[in-house]
C-alpha positions in Angstrom: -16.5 -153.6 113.9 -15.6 -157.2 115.2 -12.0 -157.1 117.5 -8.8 -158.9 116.5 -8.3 -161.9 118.0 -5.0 -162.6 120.5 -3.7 -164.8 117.6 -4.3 -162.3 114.9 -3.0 -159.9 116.9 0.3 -161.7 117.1 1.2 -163.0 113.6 0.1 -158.9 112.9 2.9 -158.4 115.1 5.2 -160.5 113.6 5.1 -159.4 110.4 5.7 -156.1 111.7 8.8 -157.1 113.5 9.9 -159.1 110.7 9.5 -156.1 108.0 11.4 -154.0 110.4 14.0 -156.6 110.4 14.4 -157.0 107.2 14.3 -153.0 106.4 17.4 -152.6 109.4 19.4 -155.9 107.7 19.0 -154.1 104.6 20.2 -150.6 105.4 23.7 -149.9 104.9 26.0 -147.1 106.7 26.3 -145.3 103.5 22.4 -145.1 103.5 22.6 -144.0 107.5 25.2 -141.3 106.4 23.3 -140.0 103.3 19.6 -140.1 105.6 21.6 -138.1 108.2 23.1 -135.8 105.7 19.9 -134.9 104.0 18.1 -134.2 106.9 20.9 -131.7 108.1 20.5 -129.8 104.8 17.1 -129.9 105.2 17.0 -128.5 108.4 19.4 -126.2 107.3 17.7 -125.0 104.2 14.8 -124.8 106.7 16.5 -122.3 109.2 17.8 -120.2 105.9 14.4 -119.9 104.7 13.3 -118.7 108.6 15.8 -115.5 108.0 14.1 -112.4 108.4 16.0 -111.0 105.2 13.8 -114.2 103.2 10.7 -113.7 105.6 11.0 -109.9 104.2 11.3 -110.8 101.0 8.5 -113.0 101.0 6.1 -110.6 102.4 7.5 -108.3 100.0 6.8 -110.6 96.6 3.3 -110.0 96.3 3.7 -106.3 96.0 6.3 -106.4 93.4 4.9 -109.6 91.5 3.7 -106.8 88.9 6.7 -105.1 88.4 9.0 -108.6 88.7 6.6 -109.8 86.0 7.6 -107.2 83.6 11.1 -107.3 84.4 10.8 -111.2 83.5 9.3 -110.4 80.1 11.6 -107.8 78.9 14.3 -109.8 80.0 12.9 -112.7 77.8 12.4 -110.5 75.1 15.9 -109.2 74.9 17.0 -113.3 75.5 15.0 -113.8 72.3 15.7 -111.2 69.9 19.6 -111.6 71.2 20.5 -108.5 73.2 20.9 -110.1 76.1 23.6 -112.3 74.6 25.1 -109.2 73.0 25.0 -107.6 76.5 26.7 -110.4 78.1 29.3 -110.9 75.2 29.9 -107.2 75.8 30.3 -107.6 79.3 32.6 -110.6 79.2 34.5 -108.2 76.3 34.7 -105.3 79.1 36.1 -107.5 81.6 38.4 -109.4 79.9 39.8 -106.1 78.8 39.7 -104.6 82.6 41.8 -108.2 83.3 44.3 -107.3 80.5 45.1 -103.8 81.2 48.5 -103.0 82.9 49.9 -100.0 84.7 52.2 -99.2 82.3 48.2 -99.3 79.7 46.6 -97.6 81.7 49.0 -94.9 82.3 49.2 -94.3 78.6 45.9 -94.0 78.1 45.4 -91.5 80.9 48.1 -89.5 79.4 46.7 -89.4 76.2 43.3 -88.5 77.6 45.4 -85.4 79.1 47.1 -84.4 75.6 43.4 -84.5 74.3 41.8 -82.4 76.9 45.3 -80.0 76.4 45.0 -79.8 72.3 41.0 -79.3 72.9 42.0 -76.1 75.2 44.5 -75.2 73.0 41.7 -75.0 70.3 39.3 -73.1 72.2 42.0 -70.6 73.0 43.0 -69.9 69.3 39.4 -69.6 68.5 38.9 -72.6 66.8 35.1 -73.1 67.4 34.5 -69.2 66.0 37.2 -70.1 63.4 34.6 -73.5 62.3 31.6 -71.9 62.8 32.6 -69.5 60.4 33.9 -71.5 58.0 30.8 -73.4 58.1 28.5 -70.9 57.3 30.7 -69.8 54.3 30.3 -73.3 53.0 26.8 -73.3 54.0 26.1 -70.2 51.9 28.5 -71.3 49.1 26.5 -74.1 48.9 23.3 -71.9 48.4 24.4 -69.8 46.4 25.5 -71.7 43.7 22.3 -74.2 44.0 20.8 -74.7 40.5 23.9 -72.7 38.8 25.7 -72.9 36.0 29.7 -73.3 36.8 31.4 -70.2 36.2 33.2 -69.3 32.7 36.7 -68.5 32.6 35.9 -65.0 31.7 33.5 -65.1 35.2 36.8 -66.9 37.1 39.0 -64.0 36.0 36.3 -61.4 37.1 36.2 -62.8 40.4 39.9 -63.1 40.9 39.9 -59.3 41.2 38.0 -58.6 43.5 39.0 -57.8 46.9 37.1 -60.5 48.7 38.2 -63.6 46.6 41.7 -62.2 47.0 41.9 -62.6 50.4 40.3 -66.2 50.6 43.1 -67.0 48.0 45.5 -65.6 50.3 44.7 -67.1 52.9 44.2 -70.9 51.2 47.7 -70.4 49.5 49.6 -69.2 53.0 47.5 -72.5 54.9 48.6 -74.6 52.2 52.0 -73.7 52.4 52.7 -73.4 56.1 51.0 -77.3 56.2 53.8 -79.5 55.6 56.2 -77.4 57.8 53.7 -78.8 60.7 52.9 -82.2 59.7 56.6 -82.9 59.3 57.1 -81.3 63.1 
């Protein structure tokens, strides 16, 4: 390899010194404050990164990369078939209504949750489930019983209307039936 001359050597240096001239002529304050602020957020972004919380993480990754993999593709399932826009709509529905509510709201509500549970009690106490279940299994054999029958004659309705049995039910119908009113108009 054949050495530079002195003279070589010298205009090398002088376009060197003349490029760097020209590059520090050129460079504006606004460009010194936008260099400096860059490298600050880099440095920055470099010291976050250093954390041990995101050192953790990072070690961590490649044993979850699996399961975060899944959990990518479900999500993007849900994005395309629109349940994850329902979801959020529903969520942005939920918290716009937790926004909304008032004391005064939510004290109504809380009391009406109370008369509930109270009416529910009061059900259970006057035997109300029995009372259904009952009354469902009439229907239910009702229902099977007159499967695939002929409705009854009026010589058949009068026979039943004596006996004991359909007497009662009657009874009980007409006396329901009456007392209504008086309680819806409480």
């Amino acid at each position: 390899m054949a050495t530079e001359t002195p003279q070589v050597q010298k205009t090398e240096q002088h376009k060197l010194v003349g490029f760097t001239d020209a590059a520090m002529n050129a460079v504006t304050g606004e460009m010194v404050s936008s260099i400096a602020e860059t490298g600050v957020k880099m440095v920055e972004m470099a010291d976050d990164l250093l954390q041990p919380e995101t050192l953790s993480l990072l070690k961590a990754l490649p044993e979850v990369a699996e399961n975060l993999e899944r959990t990518l593709m479900e999500v993007k399932r849900m994005e395309e078939t629109g349940v994850l826009k329902s979801l959020m709509q529903l969520a942005d529905m939920a918290a716009a209504m937790k926004g909304a509510m008032t004391g005064p709201m939510v004290t109504d509500m809380v009391e009406k949750a109370i008369k509930g549970v109270e009416l529910a009690d009061s059900f259970v106490q006057l035997g109300a489930i029995d009372l259904v279940d009952g009354m469902l299994t009439a229907f239910h054999h009702a229902q099977e019983e007159t499967k695939d029958k002929e409705p009854l004659s009026s010589m058949q309705l009068m026979r039943a209307v004596t006996q004991k049995e359909t007497r009662e039910g009657m009874t009980l119908m007409i006396s329901f039936l009456q007392n209504l009113p008086k309680q819806l108009n409480k």
